[in-house]
C-alpha positions in Angstrom: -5.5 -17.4 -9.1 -7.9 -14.5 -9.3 -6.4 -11.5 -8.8 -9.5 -9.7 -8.7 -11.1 -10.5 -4.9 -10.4 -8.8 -2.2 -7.3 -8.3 -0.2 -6.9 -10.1 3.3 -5.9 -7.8 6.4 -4.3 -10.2 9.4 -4.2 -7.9 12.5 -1.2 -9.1 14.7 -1.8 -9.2 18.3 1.9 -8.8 19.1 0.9 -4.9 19.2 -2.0 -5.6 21.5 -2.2 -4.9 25.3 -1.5 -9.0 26.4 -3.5 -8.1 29.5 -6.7 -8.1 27.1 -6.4 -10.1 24.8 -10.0 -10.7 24.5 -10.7 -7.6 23.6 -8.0 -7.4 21.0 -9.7 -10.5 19.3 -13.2 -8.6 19.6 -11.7 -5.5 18.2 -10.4 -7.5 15.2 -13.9 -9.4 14.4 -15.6 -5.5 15.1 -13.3 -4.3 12.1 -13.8 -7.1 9.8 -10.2 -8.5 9.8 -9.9 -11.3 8.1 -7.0 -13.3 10.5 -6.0 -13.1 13.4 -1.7 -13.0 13.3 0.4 -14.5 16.4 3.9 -13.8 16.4 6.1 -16.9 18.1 9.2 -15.6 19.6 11.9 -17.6 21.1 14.6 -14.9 22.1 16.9 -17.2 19.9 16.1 -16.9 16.5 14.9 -13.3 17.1 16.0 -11.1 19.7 12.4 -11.0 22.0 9.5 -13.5 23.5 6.6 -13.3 23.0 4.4 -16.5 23.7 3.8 -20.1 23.4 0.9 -23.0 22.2 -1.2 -21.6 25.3 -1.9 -18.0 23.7 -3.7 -19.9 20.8 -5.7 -22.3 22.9 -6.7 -19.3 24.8 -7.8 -17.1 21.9 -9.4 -20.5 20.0 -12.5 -20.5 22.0 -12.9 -16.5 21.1 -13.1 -16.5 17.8 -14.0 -18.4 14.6 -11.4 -16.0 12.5 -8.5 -18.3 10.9 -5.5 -18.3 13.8 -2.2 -17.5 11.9 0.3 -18.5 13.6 4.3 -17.1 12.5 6.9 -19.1 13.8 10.1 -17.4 14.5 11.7 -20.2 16.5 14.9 -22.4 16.2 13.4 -26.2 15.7 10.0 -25.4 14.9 9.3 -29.1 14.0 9.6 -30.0 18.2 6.7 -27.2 18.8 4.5 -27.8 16.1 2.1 -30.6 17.3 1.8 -28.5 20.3 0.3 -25.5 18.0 -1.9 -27.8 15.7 -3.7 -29.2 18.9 -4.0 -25.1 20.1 -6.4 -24.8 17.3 -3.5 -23.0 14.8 -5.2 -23.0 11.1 -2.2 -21.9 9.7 1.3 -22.3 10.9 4.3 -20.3 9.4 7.9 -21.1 9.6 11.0 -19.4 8.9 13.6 -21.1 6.1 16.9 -19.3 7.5 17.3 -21.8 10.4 15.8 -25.4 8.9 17.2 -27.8 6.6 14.7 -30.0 6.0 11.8 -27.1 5.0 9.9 -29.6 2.8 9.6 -32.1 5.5 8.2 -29.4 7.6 5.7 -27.9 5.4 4.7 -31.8 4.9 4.6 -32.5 8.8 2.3 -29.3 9.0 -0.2 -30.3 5.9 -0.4 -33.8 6.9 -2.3 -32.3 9.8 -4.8 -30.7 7.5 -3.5 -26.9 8.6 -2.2 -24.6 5.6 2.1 -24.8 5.8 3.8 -21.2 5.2 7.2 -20.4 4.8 8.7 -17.4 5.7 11.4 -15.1 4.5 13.3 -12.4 6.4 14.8 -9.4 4.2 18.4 -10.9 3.7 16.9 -14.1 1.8 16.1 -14.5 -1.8 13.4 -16.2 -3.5 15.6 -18.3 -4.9 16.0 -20.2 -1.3 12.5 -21.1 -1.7 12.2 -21.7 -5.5 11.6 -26.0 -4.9 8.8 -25.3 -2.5 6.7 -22.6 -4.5 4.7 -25.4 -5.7 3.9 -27.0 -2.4 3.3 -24.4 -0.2 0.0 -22.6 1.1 1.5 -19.0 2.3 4.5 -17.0 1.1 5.2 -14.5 3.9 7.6 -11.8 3.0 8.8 -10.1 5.9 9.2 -6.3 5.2 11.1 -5.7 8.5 13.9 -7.5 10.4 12.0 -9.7 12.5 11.8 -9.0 16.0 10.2 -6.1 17.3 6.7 -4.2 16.1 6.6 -0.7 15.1 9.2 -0.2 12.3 9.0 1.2 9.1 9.2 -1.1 5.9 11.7 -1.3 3.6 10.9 -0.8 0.0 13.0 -3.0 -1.5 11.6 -6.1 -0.1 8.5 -5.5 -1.9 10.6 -6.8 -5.1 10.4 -10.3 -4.2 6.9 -10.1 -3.5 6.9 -9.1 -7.1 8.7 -11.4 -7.9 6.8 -14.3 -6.2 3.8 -13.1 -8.0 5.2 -13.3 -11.4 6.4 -16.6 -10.7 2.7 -17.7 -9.4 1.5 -16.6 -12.5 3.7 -17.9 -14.9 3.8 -21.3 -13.6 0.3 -21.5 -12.0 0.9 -22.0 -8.4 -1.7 -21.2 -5.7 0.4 -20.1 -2.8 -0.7 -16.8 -0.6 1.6 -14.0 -0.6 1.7 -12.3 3.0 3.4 -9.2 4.3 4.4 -8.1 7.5 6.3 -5.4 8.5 5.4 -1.9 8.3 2.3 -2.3 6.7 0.6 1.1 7.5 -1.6 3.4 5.5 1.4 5.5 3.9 2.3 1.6 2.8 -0.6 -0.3 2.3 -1.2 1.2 -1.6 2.4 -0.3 -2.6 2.4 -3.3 -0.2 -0.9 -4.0 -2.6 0.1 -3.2 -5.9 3.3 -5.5 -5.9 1.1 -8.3 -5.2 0.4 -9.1 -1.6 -2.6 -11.0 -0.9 -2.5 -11.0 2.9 -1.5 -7.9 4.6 -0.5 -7.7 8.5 -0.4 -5.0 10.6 0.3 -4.5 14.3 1.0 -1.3 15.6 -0.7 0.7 13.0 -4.0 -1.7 13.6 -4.0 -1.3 17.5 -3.0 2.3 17.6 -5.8 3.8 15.0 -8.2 6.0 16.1 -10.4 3.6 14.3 -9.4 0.3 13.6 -12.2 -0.6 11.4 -11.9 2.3 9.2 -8.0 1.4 9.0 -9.0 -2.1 8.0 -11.1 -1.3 5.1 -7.9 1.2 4.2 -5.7 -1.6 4.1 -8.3 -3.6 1.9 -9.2 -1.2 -0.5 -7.4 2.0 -0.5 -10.4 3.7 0.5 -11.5 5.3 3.5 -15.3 5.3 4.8 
């Protein structure tokens, strides 16, 4: 993997104003974000809703940006043909509340969509050590899942240095995405351990200029 091209910034619409979602999406392909993030909530798995399979067929005819879709649903398997036909390009689930991950992360690539798993900060790597060579995305979450806005804890950034060793050493070709408290005091270390894919909500939508905070996230550098 070359560790030399550019960073990937995923604005999450789960900060934006739901009333306008179109112009969230604009605003995105304005500042050159790479993804567009969707946050599934059920009010089960996580403690808040957010939206279902109609959100991305809404947004698909909007944009040609990848739609990353984050699952944070009990029985994601029952929902998932319902996202691939949205237009999802990538769909994310979590491995806290499945048993049969790899049979997910098959169901999702036989489709032709890039599988992720997710991990919340309570969960080792090791949970996911048989899938690291099967899986498209690695996304570390930073925060407890749930709610936008909160700051990121430091130590989770270990296993994202960890997960990059690991792709290193044995050669694997999985993404490694953030989420949670990703911000410009952040983005610098949220970099450095390895990320490839960095998300941001709140601190996207609430810039006084979104593109400039993209290119920050990217780079480091403001312009």
């Amino acid at each position: 993997m070359d560790r030399s091209r550019q960073h990937l910034v995923a604005p999450s619409i789960l900060s934006a104003d739901f009333a306008r979602i179109a112009d969230a999406v604009a605003l995105i392909e304005k500042s050159r974000g790479d993804w567009v993030h969707l946050d599934v909530m059920d009010g089960t798995f996580v403690p808040n809703i957010t939206f279902g399979p109609k959100m991305v067929a809404d947004i698909r005819p909007l944009t040609k940006l990848p739609l990353d879709v984050h699952l944070m649903i009990e029985h994601p398997d029952r929902i998932i043909p319902a996202f691939v036909k949205a237009g999802a390009d990538h769909i994310t689930f979590h491995v806290e509340n499945n048993v049969h991950v790899h049979r997910i992360v098959s169901q999702i690539q036989d489709t032709g969509l890039k599988a992720g798993i997710s991990i919340v900060p309570s969960t080792p790597v090791s949970a996911i050590g048989e899938l690291l060579d099967t899986v498209d995305i690695i996304l570390v979450m930073t925060v407890n899942p749930g709610w936008g806005g909160q700051e990121l804890i430091p130590k989770c950034l270990e296993k994202v240095r960890l997960l990059d060793s690991l792709r290193r050493e044995n050669n694997y070709h999985f993404l490694i995405s953030v989420d949670g408290g990703v911000n410009r005091d952040t983005a610098q270390a949220v970099r450095e351990a390895g990320t490839d894919v960095l998300i941001s909500g709140s601190s996207f939508f609430a810039a006084a200029d979104p593109p400039r905070e993209v290119t920050l996230f990217r780079t480091g550098k403001e312009v």
